[in-house]
C-alpha positions as CSV (number, residue, x, y, z in Angstrom):
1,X,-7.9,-24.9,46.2
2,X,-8.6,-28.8,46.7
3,X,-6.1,-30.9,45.4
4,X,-7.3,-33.9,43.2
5,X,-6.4,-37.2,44.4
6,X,-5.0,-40.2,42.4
7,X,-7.6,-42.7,41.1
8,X,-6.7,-45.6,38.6
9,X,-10.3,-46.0,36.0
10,X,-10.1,-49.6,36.4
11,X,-9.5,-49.8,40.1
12,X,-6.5,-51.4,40.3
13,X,-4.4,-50.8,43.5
14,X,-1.2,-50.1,41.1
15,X,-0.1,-46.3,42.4
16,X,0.8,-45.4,38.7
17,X,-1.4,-44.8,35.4
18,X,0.3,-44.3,31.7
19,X,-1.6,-43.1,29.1
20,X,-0.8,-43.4,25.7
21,X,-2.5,-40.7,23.4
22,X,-2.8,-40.2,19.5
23,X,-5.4,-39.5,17.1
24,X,-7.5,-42.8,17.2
25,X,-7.6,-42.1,21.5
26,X,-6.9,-38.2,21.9
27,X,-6.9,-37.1,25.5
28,X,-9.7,-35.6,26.6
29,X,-9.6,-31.5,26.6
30,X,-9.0,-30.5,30.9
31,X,-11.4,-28.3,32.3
32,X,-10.7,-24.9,31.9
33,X,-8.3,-23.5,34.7
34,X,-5.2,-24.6,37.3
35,X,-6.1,-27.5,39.6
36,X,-3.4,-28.9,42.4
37,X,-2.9,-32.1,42.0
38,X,-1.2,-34.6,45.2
39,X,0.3,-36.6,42.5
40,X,3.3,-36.0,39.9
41,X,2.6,-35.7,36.0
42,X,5.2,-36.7,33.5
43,X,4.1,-35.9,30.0
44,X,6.3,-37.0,26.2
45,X,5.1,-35.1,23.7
46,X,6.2,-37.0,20.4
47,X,3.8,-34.8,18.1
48,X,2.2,-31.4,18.7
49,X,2.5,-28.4,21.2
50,X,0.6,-27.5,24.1
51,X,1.1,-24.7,26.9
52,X,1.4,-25.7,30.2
53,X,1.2,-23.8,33.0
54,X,3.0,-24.5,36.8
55,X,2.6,-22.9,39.6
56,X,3.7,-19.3,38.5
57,X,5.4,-20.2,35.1
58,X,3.9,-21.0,31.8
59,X,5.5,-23.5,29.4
60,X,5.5,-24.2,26.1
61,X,6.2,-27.9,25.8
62,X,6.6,-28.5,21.4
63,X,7.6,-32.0,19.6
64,X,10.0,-34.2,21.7
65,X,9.9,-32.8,24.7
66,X,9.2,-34.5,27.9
67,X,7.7,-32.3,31.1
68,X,7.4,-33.4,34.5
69,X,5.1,-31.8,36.7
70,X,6.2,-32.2,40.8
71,X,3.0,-33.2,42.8
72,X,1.2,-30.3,44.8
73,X,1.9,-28.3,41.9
74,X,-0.8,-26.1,41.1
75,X,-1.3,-27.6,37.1
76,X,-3.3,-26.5,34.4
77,X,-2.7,-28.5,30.7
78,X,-3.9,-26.8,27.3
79,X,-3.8,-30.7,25.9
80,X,-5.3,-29.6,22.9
81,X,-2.2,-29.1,20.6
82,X,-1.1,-32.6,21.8
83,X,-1.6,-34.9,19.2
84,X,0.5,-38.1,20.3
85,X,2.7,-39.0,22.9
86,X,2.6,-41.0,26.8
87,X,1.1,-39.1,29.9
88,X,2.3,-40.9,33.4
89,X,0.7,-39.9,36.5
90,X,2.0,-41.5,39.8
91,X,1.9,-40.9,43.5
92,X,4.7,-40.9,46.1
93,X,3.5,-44.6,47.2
94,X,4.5,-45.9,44.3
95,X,8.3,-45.9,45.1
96,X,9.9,-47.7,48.4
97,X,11.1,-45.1,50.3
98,X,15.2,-45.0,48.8
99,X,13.5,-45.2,45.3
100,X,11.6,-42.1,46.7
101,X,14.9,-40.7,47.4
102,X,16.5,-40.5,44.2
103,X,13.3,-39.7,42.5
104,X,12.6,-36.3,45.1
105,X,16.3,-35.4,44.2
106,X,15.3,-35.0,40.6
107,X,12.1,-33.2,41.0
108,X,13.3,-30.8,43.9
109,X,16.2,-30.2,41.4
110,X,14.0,-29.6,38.8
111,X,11.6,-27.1,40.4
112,X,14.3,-24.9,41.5
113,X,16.3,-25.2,38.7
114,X,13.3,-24.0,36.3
115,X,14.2,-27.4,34.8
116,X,10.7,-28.9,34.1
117,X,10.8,-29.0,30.7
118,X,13.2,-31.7,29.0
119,X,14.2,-31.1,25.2
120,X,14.9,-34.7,23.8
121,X,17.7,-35.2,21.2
122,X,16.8,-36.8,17.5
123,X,19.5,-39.6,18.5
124,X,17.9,-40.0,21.8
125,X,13.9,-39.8,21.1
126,X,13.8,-43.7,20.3
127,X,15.2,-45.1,23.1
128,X,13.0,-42.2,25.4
129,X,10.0,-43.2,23.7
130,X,10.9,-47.2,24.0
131,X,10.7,-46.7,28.3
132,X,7.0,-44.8,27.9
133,X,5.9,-48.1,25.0
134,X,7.1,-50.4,28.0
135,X,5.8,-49.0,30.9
136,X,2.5,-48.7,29.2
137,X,2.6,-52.3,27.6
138,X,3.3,-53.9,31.4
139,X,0.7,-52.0,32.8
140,X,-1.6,-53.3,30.4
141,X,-0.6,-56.8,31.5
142,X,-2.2,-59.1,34.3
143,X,-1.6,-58.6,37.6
144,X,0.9,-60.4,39.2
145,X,3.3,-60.6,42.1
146,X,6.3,-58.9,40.0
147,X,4.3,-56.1,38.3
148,X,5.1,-53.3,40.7
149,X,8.7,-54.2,40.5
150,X,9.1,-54.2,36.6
151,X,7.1,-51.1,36.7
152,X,9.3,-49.2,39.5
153,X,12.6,-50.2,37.4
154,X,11.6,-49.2,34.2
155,X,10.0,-45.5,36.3
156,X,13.4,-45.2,37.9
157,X,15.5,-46.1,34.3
158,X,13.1,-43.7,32.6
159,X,14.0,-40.6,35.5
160,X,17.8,-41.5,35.3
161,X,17.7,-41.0,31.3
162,X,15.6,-37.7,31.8
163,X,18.2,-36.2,34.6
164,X,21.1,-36.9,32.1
165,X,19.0,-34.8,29.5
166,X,18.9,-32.1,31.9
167,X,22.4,-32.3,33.4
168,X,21.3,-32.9,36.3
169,X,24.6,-34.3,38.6
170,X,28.4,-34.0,36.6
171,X,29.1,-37.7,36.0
172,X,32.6,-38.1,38.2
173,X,32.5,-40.7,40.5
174,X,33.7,-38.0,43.3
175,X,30.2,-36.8,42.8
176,X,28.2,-39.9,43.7
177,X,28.1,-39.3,47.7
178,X,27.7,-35.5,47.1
179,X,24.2,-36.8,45.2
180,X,23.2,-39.0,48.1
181,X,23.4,-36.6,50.7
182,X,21.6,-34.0,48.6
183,X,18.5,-36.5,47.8
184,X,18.5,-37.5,51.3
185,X,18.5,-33.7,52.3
186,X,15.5,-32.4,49.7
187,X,13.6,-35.6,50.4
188,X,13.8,-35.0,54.5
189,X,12.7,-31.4,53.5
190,X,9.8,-32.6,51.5
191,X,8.5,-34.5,55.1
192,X,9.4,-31.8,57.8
193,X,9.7,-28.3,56.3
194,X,6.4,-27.4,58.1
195,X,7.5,-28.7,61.0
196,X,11.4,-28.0,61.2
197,X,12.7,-25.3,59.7
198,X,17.3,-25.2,60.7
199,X,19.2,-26.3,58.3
200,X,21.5,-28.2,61.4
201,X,18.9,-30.1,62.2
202,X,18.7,-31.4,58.8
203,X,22.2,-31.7,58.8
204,X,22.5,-34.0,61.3
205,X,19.7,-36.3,60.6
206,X,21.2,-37.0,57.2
207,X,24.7,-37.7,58.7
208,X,27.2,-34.8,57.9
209,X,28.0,-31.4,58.6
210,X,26.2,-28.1,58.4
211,X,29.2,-27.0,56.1
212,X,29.6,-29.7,54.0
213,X,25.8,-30.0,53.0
214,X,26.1,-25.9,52.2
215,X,28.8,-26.9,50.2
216,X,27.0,-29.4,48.4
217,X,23.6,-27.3,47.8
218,X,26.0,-24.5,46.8
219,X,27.2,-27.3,43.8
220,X,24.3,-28.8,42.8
221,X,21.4,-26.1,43.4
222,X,22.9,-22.9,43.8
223,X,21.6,-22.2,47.3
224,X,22.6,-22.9,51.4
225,X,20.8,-25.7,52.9
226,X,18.8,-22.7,54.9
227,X,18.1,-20.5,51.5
228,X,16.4,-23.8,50.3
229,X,13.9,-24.8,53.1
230,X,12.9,-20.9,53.3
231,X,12.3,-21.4,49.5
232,X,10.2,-24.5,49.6
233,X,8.2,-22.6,52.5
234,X,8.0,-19.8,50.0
235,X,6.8,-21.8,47.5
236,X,4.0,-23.2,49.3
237,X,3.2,-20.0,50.8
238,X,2.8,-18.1,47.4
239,X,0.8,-21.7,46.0
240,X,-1.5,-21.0,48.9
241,X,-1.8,-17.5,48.3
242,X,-2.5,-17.3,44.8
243,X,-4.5,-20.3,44.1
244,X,-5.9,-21.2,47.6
245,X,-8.7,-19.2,49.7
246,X,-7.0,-19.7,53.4
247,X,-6.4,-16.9,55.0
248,X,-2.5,-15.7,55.9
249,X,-3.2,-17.1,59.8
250,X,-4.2,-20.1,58.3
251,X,-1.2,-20.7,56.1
252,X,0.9,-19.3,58.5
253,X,-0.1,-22.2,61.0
254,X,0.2,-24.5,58.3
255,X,3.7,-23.5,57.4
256,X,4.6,-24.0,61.2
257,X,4.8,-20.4,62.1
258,X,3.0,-19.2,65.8
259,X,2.8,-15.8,64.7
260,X,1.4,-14.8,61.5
261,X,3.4,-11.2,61.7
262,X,6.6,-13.6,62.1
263,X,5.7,-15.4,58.7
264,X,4.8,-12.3,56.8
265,X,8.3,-10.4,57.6
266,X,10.0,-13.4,56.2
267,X,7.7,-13.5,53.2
268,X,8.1,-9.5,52.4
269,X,11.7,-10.1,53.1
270,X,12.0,-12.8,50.7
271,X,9.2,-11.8,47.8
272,X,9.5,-8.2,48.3
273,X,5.8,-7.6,48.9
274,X,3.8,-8.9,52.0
275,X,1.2,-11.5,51.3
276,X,-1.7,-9.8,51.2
277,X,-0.1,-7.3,48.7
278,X,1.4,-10.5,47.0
279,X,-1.9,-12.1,47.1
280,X,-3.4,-8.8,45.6
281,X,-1.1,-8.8,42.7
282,X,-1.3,-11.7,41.3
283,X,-5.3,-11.6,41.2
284,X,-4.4,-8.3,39.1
């Protein structure tokens, strides 16, 4: 499956596009069927419902909500319950790199947690809705030397509110180093899990022990630091699988594995079924 890239209309070199939608400019109805897309989605529904579908899960995203949608997901948007609300795309250049941090943190949080989908309170829906009119009224403004900045704040205020929504991190400040470490773990991940696959290793690049970073995926994700790269290599796997053509050498070499028998006893193990019979059920 091709992923679709990231393309402003009007060609400017901004990494971010916010769409506001209502009845006077509804969005335009998707073509039929999932697409991956390399960059993430963040949609407020004020008005409507829509289903949307990731990866392997379908949503149902009804009146104030808020979705976000992780890039390399494999996407596909019903828009045409949506009647108004904000749409954001953006790519990973569109952060500096510790902004990147604490904005993979969330998302990786989000995927595993099943967490996509972000009811909004009646006492907080005005002030949600204020950081999509903003965004969208500075993009809308000239150029200048200060856009990107004003636009990366307001992103990273807007993320912050959504992660309290989901209860993302308890608010002690014992916590506040646990955090760091974890977004500096997931977002190392994101970079090398093709490439490195022990949790040490990780470990030790980010600064602490093996034992304290278990500790602190245990806390915040539920998981080992080893249980989660194997499960961001099975998510891939099963995205390739299901929505890609390659074939299992080719994933498998993809994914960093030599031997393509390796890779499918540590799929089977994990999904219960080896990937061609996974592959062969979901196209049931």
């Amino acid at each position: 499956m091709k992923k679709l890239s990231f393309q402003r209309p009007d060609g400017k070199s901004l990494h971010i596009e916010i769409i506001r939608f209502d009845k006077e400019n509804p969005l335009p109805h998707p073509e039929r069927g999932r697409r991956r897309y390399a960059f993430h989605i963040i949609v407020l529904l004020e008005k409507g419902e829509g289903l949307q579908d990731v990866d392997f899960t379908s949503y149902k995203l009804e009146e104030s909500e808020a979705m976000v949608i992780p890039g390399n997901s494999v996407y596909g948007m019903h828009a045409k319950g949506f009647e108004q609300g904000y749409i954001i795309y953006f790519t990973d250049d569109f952060f500096s790199l510790p902004q990147k941090e604490l904005f993979n943190g969330f998302m990786q949080y989000a995927i595993f947690q099943g967490k996509l989908q972000v009811p909004i309170p009646e006492e907080e829906r005005e002030q949600v809705g204020k950081y999509f009119s903003l965004l969208h009224h500075e993009q809308k403004m000239e150029s200048n030397q200060n856009q990107i900045f004003i636009l990366q704040n307001l992103m990273l205020a807007l993320l912050n509110k959504l992660e309290g929504l989901v209860q993302f991190f308890p608010g002690e400040n014992s916590f506040i180093n646990k955090r760091l470490l974890f977004q500096k773990f997931v977002s190392l991940v994101e970079l090398k899990f093709t490439s490195e696959k022990s949790a040490s290793v990780y470990a030790a690049e980010i600064g602490t022990t093996l034992r304290n970073l278990n500790e602190i995926l245990k806390e915040i994700v539920g998981m080992t630091a080893q249980e989660y790269i194997i499960n961001r290599i099975m998510l891939e796997a099963r995205r390739e699988l299901c929505f890609g053509i390659k074939s299992i050498k080719e994933i498998s070499a993809e994914l960093g594995y030599d031997s393509p028998y390796y890779f499918s006893r540590i799929f089977k193990k994990r999904m219960k079924a080896s990937p061609d019979e996974y592959r062969k059920q979901f196209a049931e």
